[in-house]
BALUM-175122 format. One record per residue (C-alpha): residue in three letters; x negated, y, z. Coordinates in steps of 0.25 Angstrom, whole numbers, padded with zeros to 4 digits, always signed. Layout:
! residues N
ALAXYZ ...
This chain:
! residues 111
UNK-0609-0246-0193 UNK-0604-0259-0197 UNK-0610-0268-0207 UNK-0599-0270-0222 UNK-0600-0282-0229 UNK-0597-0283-0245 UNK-0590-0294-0247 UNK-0587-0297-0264 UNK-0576-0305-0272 UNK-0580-0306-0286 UNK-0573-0310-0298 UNK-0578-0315-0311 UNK-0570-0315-0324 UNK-0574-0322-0335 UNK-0568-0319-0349 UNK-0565-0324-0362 UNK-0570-0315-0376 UNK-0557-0308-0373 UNK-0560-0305-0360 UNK-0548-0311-0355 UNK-0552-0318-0340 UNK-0556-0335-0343 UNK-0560-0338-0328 UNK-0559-0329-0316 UNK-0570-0331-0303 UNK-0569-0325-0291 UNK-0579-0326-0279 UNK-0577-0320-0265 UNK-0590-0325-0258 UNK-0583-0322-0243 UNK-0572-0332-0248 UNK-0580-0341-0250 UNK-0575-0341-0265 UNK-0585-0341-0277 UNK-0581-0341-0291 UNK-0569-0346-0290 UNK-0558-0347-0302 UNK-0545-0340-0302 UNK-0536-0338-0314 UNK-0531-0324-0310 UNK-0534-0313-0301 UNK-0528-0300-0296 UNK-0536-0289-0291 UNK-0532-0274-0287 UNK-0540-0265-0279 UNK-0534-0252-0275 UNK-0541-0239-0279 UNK-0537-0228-0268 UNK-0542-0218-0275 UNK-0535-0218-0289 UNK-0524-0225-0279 UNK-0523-0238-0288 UNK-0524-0251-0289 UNK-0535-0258-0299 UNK-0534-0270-0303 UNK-0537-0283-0311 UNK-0527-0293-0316 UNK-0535-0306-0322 UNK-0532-0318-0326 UNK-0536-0331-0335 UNK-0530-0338-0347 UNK-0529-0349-0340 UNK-0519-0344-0328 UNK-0507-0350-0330 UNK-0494-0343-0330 UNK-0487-0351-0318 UNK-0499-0347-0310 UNK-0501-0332-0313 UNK-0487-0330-0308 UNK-0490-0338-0296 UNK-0501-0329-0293 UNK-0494-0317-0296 UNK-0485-0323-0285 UNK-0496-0325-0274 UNK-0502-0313-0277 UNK-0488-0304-0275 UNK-0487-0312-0262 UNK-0500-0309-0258 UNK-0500-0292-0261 UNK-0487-0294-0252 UNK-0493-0298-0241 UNK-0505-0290-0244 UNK-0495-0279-0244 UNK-0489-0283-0231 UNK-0502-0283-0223 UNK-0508-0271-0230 UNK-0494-0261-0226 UNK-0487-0269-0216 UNK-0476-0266-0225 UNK-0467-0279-0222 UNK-0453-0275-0228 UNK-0462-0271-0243 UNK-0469-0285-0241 UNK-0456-0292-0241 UNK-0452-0286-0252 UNK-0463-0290-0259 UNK-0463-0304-0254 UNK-0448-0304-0258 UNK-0453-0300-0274 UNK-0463-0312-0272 UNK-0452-0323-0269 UNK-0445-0315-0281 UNK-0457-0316-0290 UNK-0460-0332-0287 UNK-0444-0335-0289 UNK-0444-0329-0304 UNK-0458-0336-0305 UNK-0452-0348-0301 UNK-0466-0348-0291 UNK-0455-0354-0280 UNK-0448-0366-0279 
């Protein structure tokens, strides 16, 4: 029997008396990242038994606008080629690299 290792990524958020997020943390102690500031963060987690996806959507007051969308951007690139590797499904990764370029153009995100 092989020995498992528990490996944690924790996230800390702090709030205002609204309990809208001021000041996101994350720490990811095998990365070698402790504590370290982000203004917005995306998580989902599949649930195979209700077969559904969970997930959390936070972000600061102070992320600026012109950067959200960039990091709507880099995330759809990155759950394409996260698609890609997961299915080997080349011809539907395409297509979602093509809505990528699409998205940046009407973001005006490329020059």
């Amino acid at each position: 029997m092989s020995k498992t290792i528990t490996s944690e990524i924790k996230i800390a958020v702090e709030l205002d008396e609204n309990r809208v997020p001021e000041k996101l943390m994350w720490s990811a102690q095998d990365g070698g990242i402790e504590l370290e500031e982000a203004k917005a963060m995306m998580l989902s987690i599949w649930d195979s038994s209700a077969q559904e996806t969970l997930r959390i959507d936070l972000w600061t007051k102070e992320m600026p606008v012109d950067e959200m969308k960039k990091f709507f951007h880099q995330t759809l690139v990155a759950m394409a080629d996260t698609f890609q590797r997961a299915t080997q499904d080349e011809k539907m990764a395409d297509t979602m690299k093509d809505f990528c370029d699409y998205f940046a153009e009407k973001m005006a995100l490329k020059a």
